[in-house]
C-alpha positions, -999 to 999 in steps of 0.1 A, spaced: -4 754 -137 25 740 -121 59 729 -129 46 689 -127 18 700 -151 41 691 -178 15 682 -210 -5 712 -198 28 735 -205 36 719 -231 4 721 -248 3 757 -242 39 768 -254 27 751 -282 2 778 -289 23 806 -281 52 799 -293 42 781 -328 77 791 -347 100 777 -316 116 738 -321 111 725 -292 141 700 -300 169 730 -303 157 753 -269 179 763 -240 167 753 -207 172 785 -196 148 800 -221 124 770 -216 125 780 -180 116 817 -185 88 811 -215 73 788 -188 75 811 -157 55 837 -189 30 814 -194 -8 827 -186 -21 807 -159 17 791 -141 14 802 -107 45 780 -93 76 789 -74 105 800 -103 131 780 -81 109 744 -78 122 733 -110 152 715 -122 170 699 -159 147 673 -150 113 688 -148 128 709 -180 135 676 -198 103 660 -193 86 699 -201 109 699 -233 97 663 -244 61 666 -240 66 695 -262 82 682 -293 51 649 -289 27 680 -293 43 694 -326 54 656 -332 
């Protein structure tokens, strides 16, 4: 995955992070659970608040 794979992510911090509100995360947290994430082979310094934003909202349509 990659940072503009943004459902992909979301889909899968969905899975392994059930007990997380997507809607009350720090982007800096976001940024590291993502850079955890099985599979995300992406540069740690590529993303911004706006790839974060668009991670974060594709999140909370998944647990919607």
């Amino acid at each position: 995955m990659k940072w503009t794979d943004t459902r992909d992510i979301a889909i899968a911090l969905a899975e392994t992070r059930p007990d997380v509100d997507p809607r009350a995360i720090r982007f800096t947290d976001l940024h590291a659970w993502v850079l955890a994430l099985p599979g995300f082979s992406d540069d740690p310094r590529r993303s911004g608040e706006k790839i974060l934003e668009a991670i974060q909202t594709a999140w909370i349509d998944e647990t919607g």
